[in-house]
C-alpha positions as CSV (number, residue, x, y, z in Angstrom):
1,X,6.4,120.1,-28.6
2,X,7.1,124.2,-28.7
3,X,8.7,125.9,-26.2
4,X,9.6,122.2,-23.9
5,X,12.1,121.2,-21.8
6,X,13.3,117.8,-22.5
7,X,16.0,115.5,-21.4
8,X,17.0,112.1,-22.7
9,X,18.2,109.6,-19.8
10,X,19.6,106.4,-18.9
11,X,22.5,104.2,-18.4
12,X,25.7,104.5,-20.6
13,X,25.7,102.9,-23.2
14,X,21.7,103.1,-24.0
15,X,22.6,105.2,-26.8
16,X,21.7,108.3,-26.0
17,X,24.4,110.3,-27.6
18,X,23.8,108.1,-31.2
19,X,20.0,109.3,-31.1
20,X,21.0,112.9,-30.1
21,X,23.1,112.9,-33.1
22,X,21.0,111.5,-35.9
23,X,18.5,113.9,-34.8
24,X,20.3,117.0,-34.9
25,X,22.1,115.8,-38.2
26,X,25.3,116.0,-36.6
27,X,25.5,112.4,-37.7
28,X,24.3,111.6,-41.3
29,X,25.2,108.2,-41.6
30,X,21.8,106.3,-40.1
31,X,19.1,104.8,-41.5
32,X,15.6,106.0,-41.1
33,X,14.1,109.2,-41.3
34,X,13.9,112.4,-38.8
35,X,11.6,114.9,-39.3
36,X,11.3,118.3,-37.7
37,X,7.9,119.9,-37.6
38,X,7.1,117.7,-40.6
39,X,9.7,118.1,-43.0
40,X,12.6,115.6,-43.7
41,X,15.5,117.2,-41.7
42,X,18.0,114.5,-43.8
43,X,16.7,116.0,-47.0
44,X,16.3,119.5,-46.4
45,X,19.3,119.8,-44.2
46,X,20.7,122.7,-45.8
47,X,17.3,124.8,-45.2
48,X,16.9,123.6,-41.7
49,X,20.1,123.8,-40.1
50,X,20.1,127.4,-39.4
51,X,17.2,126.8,-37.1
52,X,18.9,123.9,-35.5
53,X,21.3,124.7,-32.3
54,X,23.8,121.7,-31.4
55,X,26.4,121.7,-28.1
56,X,28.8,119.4,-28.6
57,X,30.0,117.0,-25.7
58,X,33.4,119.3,-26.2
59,X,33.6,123.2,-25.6
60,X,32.9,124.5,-29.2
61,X,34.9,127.9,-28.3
62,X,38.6,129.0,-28.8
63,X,41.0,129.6,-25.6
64,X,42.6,132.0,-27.0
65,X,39.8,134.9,-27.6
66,X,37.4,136.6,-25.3
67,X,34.0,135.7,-25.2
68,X,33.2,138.9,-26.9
69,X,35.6,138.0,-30.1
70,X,34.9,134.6,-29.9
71,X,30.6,135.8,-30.2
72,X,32.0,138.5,-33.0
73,X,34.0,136.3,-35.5
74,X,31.1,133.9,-35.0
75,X,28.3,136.4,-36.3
76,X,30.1,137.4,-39.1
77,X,29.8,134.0,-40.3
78,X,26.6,132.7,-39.2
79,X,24.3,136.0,-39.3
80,X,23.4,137.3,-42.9
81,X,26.0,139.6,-44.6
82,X,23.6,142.6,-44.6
83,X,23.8,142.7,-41.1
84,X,24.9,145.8,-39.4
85,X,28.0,146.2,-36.5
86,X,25.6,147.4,-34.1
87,X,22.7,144.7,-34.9
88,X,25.6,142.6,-34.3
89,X,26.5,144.4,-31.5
90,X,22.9,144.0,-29.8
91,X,22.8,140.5,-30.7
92,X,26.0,139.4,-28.9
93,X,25.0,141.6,-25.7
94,X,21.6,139.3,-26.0
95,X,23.1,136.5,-25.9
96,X,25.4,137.1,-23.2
97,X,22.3,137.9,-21.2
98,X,20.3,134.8,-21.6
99,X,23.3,132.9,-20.4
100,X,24.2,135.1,-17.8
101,X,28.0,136.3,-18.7
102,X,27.2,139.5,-19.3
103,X,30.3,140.9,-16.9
104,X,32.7,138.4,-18.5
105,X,32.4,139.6,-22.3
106,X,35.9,140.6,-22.3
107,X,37.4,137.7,-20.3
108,X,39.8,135.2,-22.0
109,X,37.6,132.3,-23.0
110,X,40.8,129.9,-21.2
111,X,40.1,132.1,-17.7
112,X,36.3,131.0,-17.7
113,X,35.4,128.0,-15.6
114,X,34.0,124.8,-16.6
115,X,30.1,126.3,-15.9
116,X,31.0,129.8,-18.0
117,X,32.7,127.9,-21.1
118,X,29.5,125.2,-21.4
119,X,27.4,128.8,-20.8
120,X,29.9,130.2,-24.1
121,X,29.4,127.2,-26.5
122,X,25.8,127.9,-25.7
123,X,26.0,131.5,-26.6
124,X,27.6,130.6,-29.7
125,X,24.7,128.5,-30.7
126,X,22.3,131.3,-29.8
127,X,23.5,134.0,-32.0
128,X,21.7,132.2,-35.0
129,X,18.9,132.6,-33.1
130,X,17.6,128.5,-33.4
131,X,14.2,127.3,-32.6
132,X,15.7,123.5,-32.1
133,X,18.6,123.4,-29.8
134,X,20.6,120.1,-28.9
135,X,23.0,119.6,-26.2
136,X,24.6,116.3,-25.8
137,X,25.7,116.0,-21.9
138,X,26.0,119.9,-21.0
139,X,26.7,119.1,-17.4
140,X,29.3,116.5,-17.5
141,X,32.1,117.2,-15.5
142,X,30.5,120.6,-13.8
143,X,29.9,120.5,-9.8
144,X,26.5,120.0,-8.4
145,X,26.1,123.8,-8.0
146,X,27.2,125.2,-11.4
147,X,25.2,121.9,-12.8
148,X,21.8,123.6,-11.1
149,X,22.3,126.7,-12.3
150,X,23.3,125.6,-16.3
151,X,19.9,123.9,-15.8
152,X,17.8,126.6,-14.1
153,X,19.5,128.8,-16.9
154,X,18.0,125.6,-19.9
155,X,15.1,125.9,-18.2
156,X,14.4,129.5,-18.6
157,X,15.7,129.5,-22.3
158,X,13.0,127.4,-23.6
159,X,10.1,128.9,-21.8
160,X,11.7,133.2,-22.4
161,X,12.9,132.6,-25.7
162,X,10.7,130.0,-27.0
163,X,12.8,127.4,-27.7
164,X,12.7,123.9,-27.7
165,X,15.3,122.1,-25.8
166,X,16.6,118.7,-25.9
167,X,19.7,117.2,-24.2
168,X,21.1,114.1,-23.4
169,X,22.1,113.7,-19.7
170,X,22.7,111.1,-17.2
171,X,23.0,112.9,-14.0
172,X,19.4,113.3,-12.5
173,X,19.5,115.7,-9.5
174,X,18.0,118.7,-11.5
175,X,15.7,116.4,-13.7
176,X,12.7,118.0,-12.3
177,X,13.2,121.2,-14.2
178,X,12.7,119.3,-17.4
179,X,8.9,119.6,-19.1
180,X,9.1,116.0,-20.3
181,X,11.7,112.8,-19.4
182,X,12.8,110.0,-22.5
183,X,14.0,107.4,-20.5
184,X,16.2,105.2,-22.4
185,X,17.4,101.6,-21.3
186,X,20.4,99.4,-22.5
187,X,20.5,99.6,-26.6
188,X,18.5,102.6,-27.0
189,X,15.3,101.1,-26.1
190,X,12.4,103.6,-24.6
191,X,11.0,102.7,-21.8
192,X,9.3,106.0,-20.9
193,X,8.4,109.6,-21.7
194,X,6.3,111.6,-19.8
195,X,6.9,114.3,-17.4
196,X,9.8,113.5,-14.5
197,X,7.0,114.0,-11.4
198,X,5.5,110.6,-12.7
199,X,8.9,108.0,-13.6
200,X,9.0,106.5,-10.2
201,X,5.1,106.1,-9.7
202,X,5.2,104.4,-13.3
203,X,8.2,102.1,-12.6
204,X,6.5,101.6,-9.4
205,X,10.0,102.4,-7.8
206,X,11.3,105.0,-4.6
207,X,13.9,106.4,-6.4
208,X,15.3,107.0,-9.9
209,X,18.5,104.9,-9.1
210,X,16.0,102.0,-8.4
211,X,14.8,102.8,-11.8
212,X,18.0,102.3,-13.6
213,X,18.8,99.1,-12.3
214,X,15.4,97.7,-12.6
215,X,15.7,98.6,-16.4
216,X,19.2,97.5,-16.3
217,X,17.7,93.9,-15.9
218,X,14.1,93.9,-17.6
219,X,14.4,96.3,-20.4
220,X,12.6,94.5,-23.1
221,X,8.9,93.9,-20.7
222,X,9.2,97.9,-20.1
223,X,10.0,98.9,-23.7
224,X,7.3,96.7,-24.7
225,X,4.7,98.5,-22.5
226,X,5.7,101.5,-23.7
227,X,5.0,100.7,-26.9
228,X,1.7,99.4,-26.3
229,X,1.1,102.3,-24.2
230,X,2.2,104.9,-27.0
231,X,0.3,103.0,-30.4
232,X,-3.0,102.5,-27.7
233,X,-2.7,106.6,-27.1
234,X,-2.1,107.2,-31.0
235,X,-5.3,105.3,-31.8
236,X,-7.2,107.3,-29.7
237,X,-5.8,110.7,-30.7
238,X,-5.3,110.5,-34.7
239,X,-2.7,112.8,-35.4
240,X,-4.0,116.2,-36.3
241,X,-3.4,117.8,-39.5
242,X,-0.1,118.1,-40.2
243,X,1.8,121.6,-40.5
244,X,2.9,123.1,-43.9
245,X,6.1,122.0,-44.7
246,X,7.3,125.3,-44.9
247,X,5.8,126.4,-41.3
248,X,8.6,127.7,-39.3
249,X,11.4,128.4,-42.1
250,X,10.8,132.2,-42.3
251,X,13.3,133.6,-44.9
252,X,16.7,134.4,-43.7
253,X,19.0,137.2,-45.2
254,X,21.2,136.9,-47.8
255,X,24.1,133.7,-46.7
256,X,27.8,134.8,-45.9
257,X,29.8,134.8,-49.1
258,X,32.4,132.7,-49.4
259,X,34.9,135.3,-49.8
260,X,33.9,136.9,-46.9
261,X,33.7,134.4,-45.0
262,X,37.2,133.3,-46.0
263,X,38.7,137.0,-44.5
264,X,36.8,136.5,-41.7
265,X,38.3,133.0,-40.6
266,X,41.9,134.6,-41.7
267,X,41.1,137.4,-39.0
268,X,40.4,135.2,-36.4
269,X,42.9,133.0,-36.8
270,X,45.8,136.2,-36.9
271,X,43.9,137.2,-33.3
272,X,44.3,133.3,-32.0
273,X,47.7,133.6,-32.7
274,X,48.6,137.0,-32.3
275,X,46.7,136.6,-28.0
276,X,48.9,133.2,-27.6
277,X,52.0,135.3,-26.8
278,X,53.7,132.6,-25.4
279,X,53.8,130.6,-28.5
280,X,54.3,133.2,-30.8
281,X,57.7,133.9,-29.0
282,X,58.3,130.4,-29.3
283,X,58.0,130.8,-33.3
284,X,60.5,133.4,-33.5
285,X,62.7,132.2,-31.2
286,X,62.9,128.9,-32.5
287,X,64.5,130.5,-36.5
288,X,67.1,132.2,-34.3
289,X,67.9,129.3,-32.4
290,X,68.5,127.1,-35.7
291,X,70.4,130.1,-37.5
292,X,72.7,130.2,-34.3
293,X,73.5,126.3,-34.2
294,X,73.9,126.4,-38.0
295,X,76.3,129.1,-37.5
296,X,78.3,127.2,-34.7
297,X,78.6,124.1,-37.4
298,X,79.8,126.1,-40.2
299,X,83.3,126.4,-41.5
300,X,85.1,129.7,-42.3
301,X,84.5,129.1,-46.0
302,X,81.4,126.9,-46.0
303,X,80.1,128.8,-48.8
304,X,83.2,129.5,-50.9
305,X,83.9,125.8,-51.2
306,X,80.6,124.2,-53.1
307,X,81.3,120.6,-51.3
308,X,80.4,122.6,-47.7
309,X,78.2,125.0,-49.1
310,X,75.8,121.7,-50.0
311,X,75.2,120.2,-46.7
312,X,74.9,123.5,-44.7
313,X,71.8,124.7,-47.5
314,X,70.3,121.3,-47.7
315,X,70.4,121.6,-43.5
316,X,69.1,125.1,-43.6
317,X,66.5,123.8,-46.1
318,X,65.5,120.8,-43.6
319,X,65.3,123.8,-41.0
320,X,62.9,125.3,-42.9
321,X,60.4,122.2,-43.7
322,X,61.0,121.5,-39.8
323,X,59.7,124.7,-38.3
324,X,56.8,125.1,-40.8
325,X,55.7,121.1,-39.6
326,X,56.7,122.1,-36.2
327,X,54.1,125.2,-36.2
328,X,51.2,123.4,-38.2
329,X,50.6,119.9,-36.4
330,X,48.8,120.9,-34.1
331,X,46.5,122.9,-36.0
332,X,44.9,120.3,-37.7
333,X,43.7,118.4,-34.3
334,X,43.0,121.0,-31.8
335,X,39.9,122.7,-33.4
336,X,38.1,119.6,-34.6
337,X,34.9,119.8,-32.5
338,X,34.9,123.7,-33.4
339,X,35.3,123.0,-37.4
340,X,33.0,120.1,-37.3
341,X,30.1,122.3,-35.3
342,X,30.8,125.2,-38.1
343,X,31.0,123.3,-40.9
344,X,27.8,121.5,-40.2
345,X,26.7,125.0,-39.8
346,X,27.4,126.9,-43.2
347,X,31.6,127.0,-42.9
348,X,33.4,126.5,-46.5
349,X,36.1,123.7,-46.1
350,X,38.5,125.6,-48.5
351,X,38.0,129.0,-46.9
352,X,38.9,127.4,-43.1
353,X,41.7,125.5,-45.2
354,X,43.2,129.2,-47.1
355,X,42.8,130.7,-44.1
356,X,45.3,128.0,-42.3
357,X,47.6,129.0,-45.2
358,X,47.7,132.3,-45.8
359,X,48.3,132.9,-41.8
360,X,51.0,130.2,-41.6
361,X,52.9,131.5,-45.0
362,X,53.4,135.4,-43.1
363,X,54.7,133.5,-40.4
364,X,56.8,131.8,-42.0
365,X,58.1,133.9,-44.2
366,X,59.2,136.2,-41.4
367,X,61.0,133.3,-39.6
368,X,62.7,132.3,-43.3
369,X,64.0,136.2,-43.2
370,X,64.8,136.0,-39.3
């Protein structure tokens, strides 16, 4: 429904996450069909993704920005081209608003706390402005407190912006603020969905622990009331006339080139590295370092005689292939739950992939002439 609250729950392993996925699209490989307000989200992904949110289980933010840069770099490639700076402006202090880190725009994304960074992946989501927002376990790992307050903060998303909110959770001590409750028991089988007041009077149990181990043991008699329960209800209530398939996909502005798009990745990843000072010392320290020890081995005429003059270029040559795999291993790994959130989104795979390269070539070309 519009504008609700809701919140998958139940044991590990029910399958929660695997649900949460196929119906945001963040996982294409099922079978069956999903369908958002009618349509066929699997084959009219491309026009409905832009009004589909998605939090990760991982922080979908870089370290090494602030919030405000990380929200700015992420605007220029989400919201239309013909955007203005100050629409993008007013949309980033929006954002920040309705997640509450208004004071920390100019904080380092790596000096946020655990509550503030789950609060900046959601902010990220938000600046496409989504009517359907995912967020797979958004409170794992926070502290009772900064849980409630991520929640009360959910909570007043869906009912002041009008959004619909689904996440997957198993903790349960802020359930209540949810509009409606999917229980889910071992292999993703429903046992209920209604709103949380009424779980323990319809498991006929005291508490919601009591719940989860009674459906850890009798999940098939529950999933099979359910059912009965739900086809009984749809018999009574025939389905009212479906909406337009087009209802809900207003026209967006033009899309991001790809050129564009492309400088704009090559920006941020000059600021990534330019803010991580430490390692950027590292990468100029490290040609100086090799040029000395190369020195130290060489003889006074290592490149008169050809026989020396060999093996000290083919070692400065092995240098060379060294420091440029010594500065890009890791930057294949480290952003894979940020590329694979963007390029779900609209992100060009060869635009992220020049971007890696043009930034790493200045690099190392000034460590080949160090």
């Amino acid at each position: 429904g519009n504008n609700e609250f809701v919140a998958i729950i139940g044991g590990s392993g029910a399958g929660k996450t695997t649900v949460m996925n196929a119906m945001s699209g963040f996982d294409s490989d099922i079978s069956g069909r999903v369908y958002c307000n009618g349509i066929d989200l699997r084959r009219n992904f491309n026009t409905l993704k832009n009004m589909i949110g998605f939090v990760p289980q991982q922080d979908i933010i870089y370290e090494n920005l602030t919030l405000q840069r990380m929200l700015y770099y992420t605007a220029k490639m989400k919201m239309p081209s013909d955007t203005s700076k100050p629409e993008i402006r007013a949309r980033i202090h929006k954002v920040l608003e309705m997640v509450d880190l208004v004071q920390h725009a100019k904080t380092y994304i790596r000096k946020l706390s655990g509550g503030q960074k789950k609060r900046a992946s959601i902010a990220v989501e938000m600046l496409a402005d989504p009517g359907l927002f995912f967020l797979d376990e958004p409170t794992s790992g926070l502290d009772p407190d900064t849980e409630q307050s991520l929640m009360h903060t959910l909570a007043k998303l869906s009912k002041s912006e009008g959004k619909t909110i689904i996440m997957v959770t198993h903790t349960i001590q802020s359930i209540d603020l949810c509009d409606k409750v999917i229980f889910m028991g071992p292999g993703g089988k429903i046992c209920y969905c209604g709103p949380p007041s009424e779980i323990t009077n319809y498991f006929g149990k005291k508490s919601l622990v009591e719940v989860y181990n009674e459906l850890a043991g009798n999940v098939d008699n529950w999933n099979g009331y359910f059912l009965q329960n739900y086809y009984m209800e749809k018999q009574n209530n025939p389905p009212s006339q479906a909406p337009h398939p087009n209802a809900g996909l207003e026209k967006k502005g033009k899309q991001v080139s790809s050129f564009k798009q492309c400088l704009v990745l090559i920006a941020r990843y000059f600021e990534l590295i330019w803010n991580d000072k430490q390692r950027l010392l590292l990468l100029f320290i490290q040609p100086i370092a090799i040029a000395f020890l190369l020195a130290v081995v060489a003889v006074d005429d290592t490149f008169i005689t050809y026989e020396d003059t060999r093996s000290i270029m083919f070692a400065l040559s092995c240098s060379g292939i060294w420091i440029g795999l010594f500065n890009t291993i890791q930057e294949v790994c480290k952003e894979r739950p940020i590329l694979k959130r963007e390029y779900m989104g609209n992100l060009r795979l060869w635009g992220y992939i020049v971007s890696k390269y043009v930034v790493q070539s200045v690099i190392c070309f000034l460590q080949a002439t160090l």
